[in-house]
C-alpha angles and dihedrals in degrees: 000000000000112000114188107207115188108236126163102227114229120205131170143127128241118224127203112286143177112256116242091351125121114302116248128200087232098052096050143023125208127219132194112223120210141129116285092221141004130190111217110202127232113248109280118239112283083002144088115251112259125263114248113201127206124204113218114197132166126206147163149231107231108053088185085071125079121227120191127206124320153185129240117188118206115200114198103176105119096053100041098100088055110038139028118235126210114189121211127241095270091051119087115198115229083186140336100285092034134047127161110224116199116235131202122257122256115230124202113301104024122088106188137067124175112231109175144002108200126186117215123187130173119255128237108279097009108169113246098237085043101133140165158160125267094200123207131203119165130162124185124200094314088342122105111177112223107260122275134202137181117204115234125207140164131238149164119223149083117311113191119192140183132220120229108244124208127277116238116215123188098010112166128251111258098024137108130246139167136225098209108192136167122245108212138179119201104170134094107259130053130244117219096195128022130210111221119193118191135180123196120187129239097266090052132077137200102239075207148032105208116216086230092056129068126207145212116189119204146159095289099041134278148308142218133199111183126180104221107199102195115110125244130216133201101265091018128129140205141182119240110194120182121192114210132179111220096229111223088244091054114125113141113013148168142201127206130200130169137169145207149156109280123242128138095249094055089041094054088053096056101053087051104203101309144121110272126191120220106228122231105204131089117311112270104238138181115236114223116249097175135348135224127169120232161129115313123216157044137080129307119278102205124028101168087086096042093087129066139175126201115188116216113192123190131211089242133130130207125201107225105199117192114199126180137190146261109226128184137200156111130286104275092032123120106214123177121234115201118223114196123181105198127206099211086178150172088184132045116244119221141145099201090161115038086026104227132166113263085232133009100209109204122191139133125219122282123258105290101014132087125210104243106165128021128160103285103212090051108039141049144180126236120194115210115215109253116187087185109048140343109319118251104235108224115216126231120197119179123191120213117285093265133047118186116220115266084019122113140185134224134213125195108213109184111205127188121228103230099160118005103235111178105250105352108188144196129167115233098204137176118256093228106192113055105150091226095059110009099209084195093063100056098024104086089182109046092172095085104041078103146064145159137260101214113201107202 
């Protein structure tokens, strides 16, 4: 299912600069980080309309520099005939449409600082095609940020959300555990049924498979599609509650849960094309946490709250076992070594949200040979600068971002025989400390994370 989240992208390069020294203009370059757009619903009937919040927060580029305190001015005046402002303590208005909110200084090594938190809400009467700019301004010490914006509209309609649920950290092998979410709707019109998508990963299991759910099983786990048929109205809640095994080969895992209003079309896209299982067991329902009457229908405001993501980490291990090869050939011959980095369990390896490789392999050529062909998509070469000689290229191979246990993967690497020295040797080895995937946190038996690639 395509699920469109609303995200400002922030771009820049740092430049050389001096640590904890004084910031320069040329050394660093501020941002100012905020949604692009927001839908503010109409008032519900019988109701107030809800309130929408945007989260205002400056950073930079170069996290060596220091920034001090700074100002952000916020300047409302295009939407003030349409929607109603709160700012929030840190924000003094200069008027009615601009105020300028203080914001905390950044020392070396953060990049972030929050700077407002406004509340918008509809007015009484707001036109429908009623839109308009939040413009953004901020300077910190010699900095000034480029301008930002988020574009404000109105709308009536249905607006799902989901809650963030906790991450779990350290669960057991072989035990249960839940995801306990709340199911909201802050728009303006009701939904009488309610499309949830979940994804569970390889090392976790359904305890159930619910008959108003229908599932697809794969290589990376499984997912769910259900049809909840309790109505939600604006200002209504609901609980949410998953029950998931903790397979005994779970290590890093995810859960992924996602809503929105039923209808077929938006049923059939999400099952793409591919073979989905009914489920036997109980109905999956929502509890009530809390009931309002109102309109029904129409499509969701505000998408960017309908996705979440829960990680579940297990107290697991995996060996990684690296093996390499013995070749053999004459001077002018190209021969192919082979390079396998084994799982030999018991968990499971995957980086299913940086997305970084399971192992990084890291070797040169032997002593006579020169590495002429590798998997491209895999494998690259990294020249090291040399100021006496040729430089000696280092070879980087990356498997996929999961390994199965008992599972392994293979590079080809092709050498070329130039001078036939006897044994020739080289050790292909794990990088075990990207910061991404840190091989030396799951791997209980880092000896023999290497191995060699013997040439006659």
């Amino acid at each position: 299912m395509k699920h469109r989240l609303l995200a400002a992208a922030l771009a820049g390069c740092a430049l050389a600069a001096v640590g904890g020294g004084p910031v320069h203009a040329a050394s660093d370059q501020l941002w100012i980080s905020v949604p692009s757009e927001t839908v503010l619903p109409v008032p519900a009937a019988g109701g107030e309309a809800s309130e929408r919040t945007l989260d205002v927060r400056v950073t930079h580029d170069n996290t060596e520099n220091g920034v001090p305190a700074g100002r952000l001015t916020v300047d409302v005046s295009e939407i003030a005939a349409f929607a109603q402002v709160s700012w929030p303590a840190n924000c003094v208005p200069e008027s009615t449409v601009r105020a300028v909110c203080d914001f905390a200084g950044m020392p070396p090594g953060t990049d972030s600082a929050a700077a407002a938190l406004l509340g918008l809400r509809a007015l009484p009467g707001a036109e429908l095609d009623a839109a308009g700019y939040v413009r953004y301004s901020a300077v910190a010490g010699e900095l000034t940020a480029y301008p930002a914006q988020t574009r404000i509209t109105v709308g009536d309609g249905p607006d799902l959300g989901l809650s963030q649920a906790a991450n779990q950290r350290d669960l057991r092998p072989g035990t249960n555990t839940r995801v306990r979410a709340t199911v909201a709707n802050n728009g303006s019109r009701a939904v009488d049924r309610t499309l949830l998508s979940v994804y569970a990963s390889y090392g976790l299991r359904f305890l159930e498979r619910n008959s108003n759910c229908e599932y697809r099983d794969h290589a990376i786990g499984t997912s769910a599609l259900c049809v909840l048929d309790e109505a939600v109205a604006p200002g209504e809640r609901y609980e949410l509650t998953s029950a998931l095994q903790v397979g005994r080969k779970a290590l890093y895992e995810r859960f992924d849960h996602s809503v929105l209003p039923y209808s077929d079309a938006a049923l059939e896209e999400a099952r793409g094309g591919g073979t989905w299982t009914p489920g036997t067991g109980p109905e999956l329902d929502l509890r009530p946490v809390a009931s309002r009457q109102a309109v029904v229908g129409g499509e969701d405001l505000d998408l960017s709250d309908n996705y979440r993501t829960v990680i579940l980490d297990a107290r697991n291990t995996a060996d990684l076992k690296v093996t390499g090869s013995k070749v053999r050939g004459a001077a002018g011959d190209t021969v192919t070594a082979r390079i396998t980095v084994h799982n030999r369990g018991p968990a499971w390896v995957a980086s299913l949200g940086a997305g970084a490789a399971v192992a990084t392999v890291r070797f040169q050529a032997p002593q006579g040979t020169t590495v002429v062909g590798w998997p491209e998509e895999e494998c690259g070469e990294e020249l090291p600068p040399s100021e006496e000689g040729p430089a000696v290229p280092t070879y980087f191979c990356r498997t996929p971002i999961h390994l199965h246990d008992k599972a392994s993967h293979t590079f080809d690497v092709r050498l070329r025989i130039d001078e036939v020295v006897r044994a020739a040797r080289t050790t292909v080895e794990t990088l075990n400390d990207d910061p991404e995937l840190s091989i030396r946190k799951f791997d209980p038996n880092l000896r023999n994370n290497s191995a060699p690639i013997v040439v006659n």
